[in-house]
C-alpha positions in Angstrom: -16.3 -0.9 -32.9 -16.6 2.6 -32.6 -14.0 3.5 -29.9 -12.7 7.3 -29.8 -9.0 7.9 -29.7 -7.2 7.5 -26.5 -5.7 5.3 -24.3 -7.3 2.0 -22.9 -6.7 -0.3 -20.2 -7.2 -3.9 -22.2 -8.1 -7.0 -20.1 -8.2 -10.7 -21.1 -9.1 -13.2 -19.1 -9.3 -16.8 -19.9 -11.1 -20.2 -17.7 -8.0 -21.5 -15.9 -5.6 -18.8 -16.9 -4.2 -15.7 -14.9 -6.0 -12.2 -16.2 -3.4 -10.2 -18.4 -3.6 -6.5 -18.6 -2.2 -4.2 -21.7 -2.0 -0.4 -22.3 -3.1 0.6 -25.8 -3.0 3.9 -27.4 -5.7 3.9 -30.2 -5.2 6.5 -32.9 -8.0 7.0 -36.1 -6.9 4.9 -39.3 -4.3 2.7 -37.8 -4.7 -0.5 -36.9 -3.2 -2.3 -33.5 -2.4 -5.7 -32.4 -1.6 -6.5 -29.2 -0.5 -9.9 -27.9 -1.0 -11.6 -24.9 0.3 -14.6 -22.8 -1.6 -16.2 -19.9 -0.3 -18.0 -17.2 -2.4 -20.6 -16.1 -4.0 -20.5 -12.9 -2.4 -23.4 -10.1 -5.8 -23.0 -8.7 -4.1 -24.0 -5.2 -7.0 -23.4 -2.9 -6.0 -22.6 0.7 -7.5 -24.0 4.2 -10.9 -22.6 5.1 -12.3 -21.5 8.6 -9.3 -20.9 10.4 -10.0 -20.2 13.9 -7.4 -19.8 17.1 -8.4 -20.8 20.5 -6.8 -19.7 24.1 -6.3 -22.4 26.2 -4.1 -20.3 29.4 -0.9 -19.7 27.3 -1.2 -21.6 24.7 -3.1 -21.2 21.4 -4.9 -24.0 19.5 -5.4 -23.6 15.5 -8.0 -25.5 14.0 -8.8 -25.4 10.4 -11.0 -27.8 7.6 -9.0 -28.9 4.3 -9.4 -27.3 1.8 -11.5 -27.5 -1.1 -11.5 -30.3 -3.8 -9.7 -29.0 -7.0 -12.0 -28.2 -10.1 -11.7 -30.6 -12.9 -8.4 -31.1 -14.9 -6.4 -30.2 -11.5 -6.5 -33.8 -10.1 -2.9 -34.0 -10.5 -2.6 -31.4 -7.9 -2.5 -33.8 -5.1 -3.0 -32.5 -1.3 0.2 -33.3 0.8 -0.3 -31.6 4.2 -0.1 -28.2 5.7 2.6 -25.3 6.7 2.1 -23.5 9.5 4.0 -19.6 10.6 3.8 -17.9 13.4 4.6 -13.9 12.6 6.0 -14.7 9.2 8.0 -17.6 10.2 7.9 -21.5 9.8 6.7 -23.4 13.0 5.4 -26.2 11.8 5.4 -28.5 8.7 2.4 -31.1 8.8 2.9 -33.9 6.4 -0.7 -35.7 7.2 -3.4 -33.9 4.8 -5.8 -35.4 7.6 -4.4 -33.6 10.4 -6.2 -30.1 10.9 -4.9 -28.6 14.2 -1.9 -27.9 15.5 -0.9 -26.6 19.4 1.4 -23.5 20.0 2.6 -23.9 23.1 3.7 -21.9 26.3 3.8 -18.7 24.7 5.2 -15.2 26.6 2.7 -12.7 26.7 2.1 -10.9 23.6 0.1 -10.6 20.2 0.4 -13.4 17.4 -0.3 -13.6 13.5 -1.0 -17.0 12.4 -0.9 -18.3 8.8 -2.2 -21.6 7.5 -1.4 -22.5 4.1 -2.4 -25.8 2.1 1.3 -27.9 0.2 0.6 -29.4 -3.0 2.9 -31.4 -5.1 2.2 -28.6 -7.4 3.7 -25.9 -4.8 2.2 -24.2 -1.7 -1.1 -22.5 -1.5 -1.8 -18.7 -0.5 -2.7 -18.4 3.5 -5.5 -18.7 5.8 -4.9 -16.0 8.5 -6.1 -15.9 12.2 -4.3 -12.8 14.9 -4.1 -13.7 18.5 -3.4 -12.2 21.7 -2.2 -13.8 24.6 -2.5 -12.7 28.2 -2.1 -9.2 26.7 -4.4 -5.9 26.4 -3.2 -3.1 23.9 -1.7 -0.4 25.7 -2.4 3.2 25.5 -2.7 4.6 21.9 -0.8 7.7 21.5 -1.3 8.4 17.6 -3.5 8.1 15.1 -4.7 8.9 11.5 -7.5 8.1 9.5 -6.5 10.8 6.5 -10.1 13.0 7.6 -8.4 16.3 8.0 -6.2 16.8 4.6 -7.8 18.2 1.6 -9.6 15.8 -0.9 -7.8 14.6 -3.6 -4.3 16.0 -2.3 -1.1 14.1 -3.0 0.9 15.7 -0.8 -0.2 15.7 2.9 2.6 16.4 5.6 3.4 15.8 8.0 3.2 12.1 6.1 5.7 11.7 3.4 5.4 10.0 0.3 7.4 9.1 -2.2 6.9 7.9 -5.9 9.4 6.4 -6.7 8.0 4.5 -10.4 6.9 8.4 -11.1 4.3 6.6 -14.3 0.6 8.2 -14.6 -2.0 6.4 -12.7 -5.2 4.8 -13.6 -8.2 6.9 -12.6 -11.1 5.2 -11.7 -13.3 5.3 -14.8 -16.3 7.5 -15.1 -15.6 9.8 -12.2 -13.8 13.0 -12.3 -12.0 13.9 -9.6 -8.7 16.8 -9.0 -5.3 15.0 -9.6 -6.9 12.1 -11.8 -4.3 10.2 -13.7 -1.5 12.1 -12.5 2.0 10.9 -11.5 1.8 10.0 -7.9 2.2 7.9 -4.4 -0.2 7.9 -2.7 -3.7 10.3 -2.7 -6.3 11.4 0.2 -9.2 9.9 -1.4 -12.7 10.4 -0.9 -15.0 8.9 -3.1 -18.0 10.8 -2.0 -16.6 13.9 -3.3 -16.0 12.9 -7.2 -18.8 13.6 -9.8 -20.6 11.2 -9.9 -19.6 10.2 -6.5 -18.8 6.5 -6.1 -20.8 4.2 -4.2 -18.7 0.7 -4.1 -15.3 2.1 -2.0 -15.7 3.2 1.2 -13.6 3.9 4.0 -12.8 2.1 6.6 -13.4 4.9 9.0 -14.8 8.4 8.5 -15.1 8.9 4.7 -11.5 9.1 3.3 -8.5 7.0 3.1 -4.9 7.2 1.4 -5.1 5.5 -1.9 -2.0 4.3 -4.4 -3.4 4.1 -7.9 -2.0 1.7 -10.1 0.9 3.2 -12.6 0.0 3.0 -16.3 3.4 0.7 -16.8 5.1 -1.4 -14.7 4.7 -2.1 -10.8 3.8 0.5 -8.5 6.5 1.9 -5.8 5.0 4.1 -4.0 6.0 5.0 -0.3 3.6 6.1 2.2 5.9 7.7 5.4 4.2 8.1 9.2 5.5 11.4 11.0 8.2 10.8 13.2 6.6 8.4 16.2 8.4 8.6 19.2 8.3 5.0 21.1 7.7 4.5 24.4 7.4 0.6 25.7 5.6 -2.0 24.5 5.0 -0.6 21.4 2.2 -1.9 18.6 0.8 -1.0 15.7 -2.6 -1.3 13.9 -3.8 -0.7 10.7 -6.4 -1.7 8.2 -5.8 -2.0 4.0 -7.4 -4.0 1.4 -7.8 -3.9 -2.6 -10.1 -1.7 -4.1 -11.3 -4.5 -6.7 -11.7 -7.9 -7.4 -11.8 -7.3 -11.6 -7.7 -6.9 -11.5 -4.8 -8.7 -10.0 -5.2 -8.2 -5.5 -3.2 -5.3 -4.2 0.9 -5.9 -2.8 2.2 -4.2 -0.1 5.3 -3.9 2.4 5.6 -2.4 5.8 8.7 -1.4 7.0 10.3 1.0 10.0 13.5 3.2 10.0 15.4 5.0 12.4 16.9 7.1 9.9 15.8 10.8 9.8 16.8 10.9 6.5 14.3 8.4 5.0 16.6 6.8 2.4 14.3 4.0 1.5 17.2 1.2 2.1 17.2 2.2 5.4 13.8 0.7 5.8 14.0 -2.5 7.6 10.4 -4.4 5.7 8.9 -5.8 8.9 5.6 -7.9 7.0 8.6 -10.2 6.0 10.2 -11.6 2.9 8.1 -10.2 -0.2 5.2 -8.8 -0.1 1.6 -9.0 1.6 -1.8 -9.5 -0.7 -4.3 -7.4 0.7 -7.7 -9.2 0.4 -11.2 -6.8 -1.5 -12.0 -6.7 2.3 -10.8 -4.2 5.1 -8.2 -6.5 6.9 -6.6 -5.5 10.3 -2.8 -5.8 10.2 -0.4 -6.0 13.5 3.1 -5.6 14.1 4.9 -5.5 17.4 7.4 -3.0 17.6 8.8 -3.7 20.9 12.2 -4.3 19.2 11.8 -0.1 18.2 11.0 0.8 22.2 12.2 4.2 23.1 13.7 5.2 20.2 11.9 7.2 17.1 10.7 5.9 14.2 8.9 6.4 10.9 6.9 3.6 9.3 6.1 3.1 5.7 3.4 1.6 4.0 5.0 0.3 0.5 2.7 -0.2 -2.4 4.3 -2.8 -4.9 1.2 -3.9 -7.2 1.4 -4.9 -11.0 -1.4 -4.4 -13.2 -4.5 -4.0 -10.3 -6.4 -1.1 -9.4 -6.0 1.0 -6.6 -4.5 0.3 -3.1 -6.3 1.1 0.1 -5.1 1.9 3.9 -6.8 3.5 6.8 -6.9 3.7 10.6 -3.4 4.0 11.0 -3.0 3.6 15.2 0.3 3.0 17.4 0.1 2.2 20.8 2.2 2.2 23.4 3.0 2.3 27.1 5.3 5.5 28.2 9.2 5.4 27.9 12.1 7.7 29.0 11.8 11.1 28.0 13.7 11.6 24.6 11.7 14.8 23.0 12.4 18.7 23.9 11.7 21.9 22.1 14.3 24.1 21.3 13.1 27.4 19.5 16.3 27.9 17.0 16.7 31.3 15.1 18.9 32.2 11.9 22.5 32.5 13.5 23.9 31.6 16.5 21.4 30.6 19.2 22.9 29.1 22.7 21.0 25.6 24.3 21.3 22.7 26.2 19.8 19.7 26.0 17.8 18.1 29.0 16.3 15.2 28.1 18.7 11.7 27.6 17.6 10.4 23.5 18.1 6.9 23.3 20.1 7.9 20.2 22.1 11.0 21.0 23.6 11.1 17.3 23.4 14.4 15.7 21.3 13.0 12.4 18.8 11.7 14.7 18.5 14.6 17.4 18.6 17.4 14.7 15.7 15.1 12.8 14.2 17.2 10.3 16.1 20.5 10.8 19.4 18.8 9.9 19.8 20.4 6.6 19.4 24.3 8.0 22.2 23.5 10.9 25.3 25.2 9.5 27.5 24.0 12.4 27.6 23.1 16.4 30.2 24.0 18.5 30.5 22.0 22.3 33.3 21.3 24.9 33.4 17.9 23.3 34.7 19.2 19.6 32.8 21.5 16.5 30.3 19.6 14.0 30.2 21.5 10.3 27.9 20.4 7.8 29.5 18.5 4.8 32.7 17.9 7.1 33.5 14.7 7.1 36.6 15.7 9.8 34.0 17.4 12.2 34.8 16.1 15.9 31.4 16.4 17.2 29.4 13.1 16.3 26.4 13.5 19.4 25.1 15.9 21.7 25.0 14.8 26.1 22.5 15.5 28.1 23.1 18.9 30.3 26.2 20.0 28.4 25.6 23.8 26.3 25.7 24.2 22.7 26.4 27.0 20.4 24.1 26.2 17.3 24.8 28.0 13.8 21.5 28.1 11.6 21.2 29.4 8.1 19.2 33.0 7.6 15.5 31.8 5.6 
């Protein structure tokens, strides 16, 4: 065929079957087989036109069946409907004819809404409508749309990212670009700035995004960390991601928030739910009410889990909230001892979370209420009070 040495991304696709994707390395005078095994497609096709209307507190959902399936599926018989209300199971309709359902007397507050079609073959993927009732967004207090970091950069604090699959990428063929290809999580990409530039992704805002690449074997885990956000009340946040092609398998995702300064990733607690989310080839709007989080501090990570798709996209990354008890103070700290109080009441006085990032350079604390030394396990100071005095050790660098 004329194909130079390298390596190649090799897709089959079948009518009625599930793409497959293979990795081949093509050298000059040998010869390579590669094998592949398609699953066949349940073709389970979802409701259509989902809409949500307000009636006072109470929301109405009204949705048409979905469509017939295509020949040779008629086995695949339509059965009724499930519907979920942030993730969970409200409502099990077993009457394909009933389209509507009532959710009723609902507290104040913003609702996700999934549809989704039950087959005797299994359950179809969701329709998806967001709600608010009797409720206006409070003040937002942070934001980030990835416009002020380098192009191309894979490393952009104060976000942190981790890679945890640590396999090459996939570059997007045909454009050259810094950092193509290489091991990473997640990259500030603007595809205005590679030569050629490309025309067919585009941001959802601005003219950049962060962008997880899909690893040459295997899924992706790549982790995608906010800054530490300090919550007030009611506390919500917004942002928008989708796939970056239709040609491969959708994009998977996780969100999840931690209040562990250390960012172990089992710490995170996944709030999308059990699995994972499909983001549709589409900019979608995703919301996630973090009132359960109010007045503490957080971090909130975006986790990219896809399997042979193409690259994974996420922009206008917003929190809002209303204001809370004061919990944050600055404390200019030198190398050695420096004396300070603290003045402000943290909703978690526990050194890990008061020390935040600085924890590693604190050699030790010494207080009326005991000493903390790092590594000591014995140490008698677990938490700093409000308006007590401090002795604070830091390393010299």
């Amino acid at each position: 065929l004329g194909i130079a040495p390298g390596t190649y991304r090799v897709l089959v696709s079948g009518e009625g079957y599930e793409q497959s994707v293979q990795s081949v390395v093509l050298q000059n005078d040998i010869i390579t087989n590669l094998d592949f095994e398609l699953d066949e497609i349940l073709n389970l096709n979802p409701p259509t036109n989902l809409q949500a209307e307000l009636i006072e507190n109470n929301v109405h959902l009204l949705w048409e069946a979905p469509e017939a399936p295509d020949s040779g599926y008629d086995n695949r018989e339509l059965m009724g409907y499930k519907v979920y209300r942030n993730n969970v199971l409200i409502a099990t309709i077993n009457n394909p004819a009933i389209c509507t359902f009532t959710d009723d007397n609902l507290p104040e507050s913003h609702y996700s809404y999934d549809v989704t079609a039950r087959y005797t073959a299994g359950e179809s993927a969701p329709a998806h409508v967001t709600v608010l009732v009797n409720w206006v967004l409070p003040p937002l207090v942070y934001e980030e749309s990835f416009e002020t970091y380098a192009d191309f950069s894979t490393e952009f604090p104060p976000w942190t990212v981790f890679d945890i699959d640590l396999q090459p990428t996939f570059p997007v063929l045909d454009h050259d670009y810094p950092n193509a290809g290489s091991p990473m999580a997640y990259m500030v990409f603007n595809p205005l700035s590679t030569e050629p530039p490309i025309t067919n992704m585009t941001a959802q805002a601005g003219s950049k995004f962060a962008a997880a690449f899909a690893a040459t074997e295997g899924a992706n885990d790549d982790w995608l960390i906010s800054p530490a956000l300090n919550l007030g009340t009611n506390s919500f946040l917004k942002f928008y991601a989708k796939s970056s092609s239709s040609i491969y398998r959708p994009e998977r995702f996780q969100v999840g928030i931690t209040t562990d300064p250390y960012l172990t990733p089992d710490s995170f607690n996944f709030i999308s739910g059990p699995g994972y989310l499909v983001a549709p080839t589409i900019w979608t709007d995703y919301n996630y009410d973090l009132c359960a989080y109010d007045n503490q501090q957080v971090w909130l990570a975006i986790r990219c889990v896809s399997e042979e798709a193409m690259a994974f996209m996420v922009d206008s990354f917003r929190l809002y909230c209303d204001p809370g008890a004061p919990t944050l103070m600055n404390i200019n700290l030198n190398a050695g001892w420096n004396l300070c109080s603290l003045n402000v009441s943290p909703s978690n006085a526990n050194l890990p979370q008061v020390l935040g990032t600085i924890a590693s350079r604190v050699m030790q604390i010494k207080g009326t209420e005991g000493i903390w030394q790092a590594d000591n396990p014995y140490s008698s100071l677990m938490s700093l009070s409000e308006g007590k005095a401090y002795n604070i050790q830091m390393e010299e660098g």
